[in-house]
C-alpha positions in Angstrom: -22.9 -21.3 -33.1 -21.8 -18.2 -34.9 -19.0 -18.9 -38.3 -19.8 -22.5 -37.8 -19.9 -24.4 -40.6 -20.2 -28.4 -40.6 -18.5 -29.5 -43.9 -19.3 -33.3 -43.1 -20.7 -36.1 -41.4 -24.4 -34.4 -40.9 -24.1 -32.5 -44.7 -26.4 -36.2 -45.5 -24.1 -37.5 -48.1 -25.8 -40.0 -50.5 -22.2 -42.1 -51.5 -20.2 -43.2 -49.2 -17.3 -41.5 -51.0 -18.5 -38.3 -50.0 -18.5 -38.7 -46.5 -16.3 -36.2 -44.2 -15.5 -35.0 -41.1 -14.2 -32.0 -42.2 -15.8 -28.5 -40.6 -14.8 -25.5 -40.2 -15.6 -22.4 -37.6 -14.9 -18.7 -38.1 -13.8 -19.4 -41.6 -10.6 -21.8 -40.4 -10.5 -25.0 -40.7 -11.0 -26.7 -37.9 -10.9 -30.3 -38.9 -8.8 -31.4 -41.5 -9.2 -34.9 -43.3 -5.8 -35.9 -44.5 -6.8 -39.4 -45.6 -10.0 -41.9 -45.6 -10.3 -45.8 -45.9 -14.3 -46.6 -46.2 -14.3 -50.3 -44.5 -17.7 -51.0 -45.5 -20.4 -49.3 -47.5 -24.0 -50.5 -48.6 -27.0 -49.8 -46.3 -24.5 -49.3 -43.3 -21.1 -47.8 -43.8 -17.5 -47.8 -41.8 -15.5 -45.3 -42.7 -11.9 -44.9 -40.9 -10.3 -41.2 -40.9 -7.0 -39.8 -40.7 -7.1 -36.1 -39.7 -5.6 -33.1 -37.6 -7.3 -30.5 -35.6 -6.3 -26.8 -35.7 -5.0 -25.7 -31.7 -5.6 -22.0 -31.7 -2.9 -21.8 -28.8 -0.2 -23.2 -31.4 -1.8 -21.2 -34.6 -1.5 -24.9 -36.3 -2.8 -28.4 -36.7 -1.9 -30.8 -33.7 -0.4 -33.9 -34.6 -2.5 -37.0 -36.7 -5.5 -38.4 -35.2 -8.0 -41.5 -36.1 -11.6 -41.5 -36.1 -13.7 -44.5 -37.2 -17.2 -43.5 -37.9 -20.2 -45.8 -38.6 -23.0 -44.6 -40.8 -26.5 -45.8 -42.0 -28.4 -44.5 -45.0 -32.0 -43.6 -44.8 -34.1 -42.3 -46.9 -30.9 -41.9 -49.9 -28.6 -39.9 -47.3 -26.1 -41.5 -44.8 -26.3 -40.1 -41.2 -23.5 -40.7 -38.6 -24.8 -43.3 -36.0 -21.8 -43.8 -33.7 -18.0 -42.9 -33.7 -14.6 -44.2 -31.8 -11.4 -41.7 -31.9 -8.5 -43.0 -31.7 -7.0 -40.8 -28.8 -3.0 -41.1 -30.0 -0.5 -42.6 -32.1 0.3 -44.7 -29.6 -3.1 -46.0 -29.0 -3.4 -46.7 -32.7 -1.0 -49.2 -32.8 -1.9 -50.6 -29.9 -5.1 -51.1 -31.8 -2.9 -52.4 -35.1 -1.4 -54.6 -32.8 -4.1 -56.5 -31.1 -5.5 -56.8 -35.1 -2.6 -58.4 -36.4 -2.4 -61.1 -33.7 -6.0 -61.9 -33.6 -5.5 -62.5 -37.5 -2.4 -64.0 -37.9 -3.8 -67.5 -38.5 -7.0 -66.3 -39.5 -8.2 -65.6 -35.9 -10.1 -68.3 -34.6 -14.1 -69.6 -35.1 -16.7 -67.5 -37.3 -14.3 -67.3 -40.3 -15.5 -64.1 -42.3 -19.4 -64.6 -41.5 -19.3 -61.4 -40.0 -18.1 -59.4 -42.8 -20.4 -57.3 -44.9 
């Protein structure tokens, strides 16, 4: 693609503090980052994004999106292996919600076995 430029994700970051979804295409900014939480880091890393997306037909960024994006590091570099965006606001506390309840009480068998 012509004046594309991928700031992130494929760029092979070596830390997972320098992961980003960032790009940009004709020299604008397509994808913003706004914010980042990294979930989990190590040989595999979860990284959970908040960002906007420029909309050409409003000569802006659209409103706040999510995007949570799993990585794995070979050979020093981490490379995207899988994403889920978070479609709306409303589908993002949807998503809050459902966490809170299955944790209230500290959520039923397993414990934190799972956690890396």
């Amino acid at each position: 693609m012509i004046g594309y430029r991928q700031i992130g994700d494929r760029s092979m970051a070596s830390k997972a503090e320098d992961l980003t979804i960032d790009y940009e295409e004709d020299g604008v900014l397509v994808v913003k980052v706004l914010d980042k939480e990294i979930l989990s880091k190590g040989s595999w890393a979860t990284v959970l994004y908040r960002y906007q997306q420029w909309d050409k037909s409003k000569d802006g960024y659209g409103a706040d999106r999510y995007s949570i994006r799993r990585y794995r590091k070979m050979d020093d570099e981490y490379r995207q292996q899988a994403k889920f965006n978070i479609s709306s606001r409303d589908q993002a506390l949807k998503i809050i919600d459902a966490l809170q309840r299955w944790t209230r009480d500290g959520g039923g068998a397993g414990g934190d076995e799972g956690e890396e």
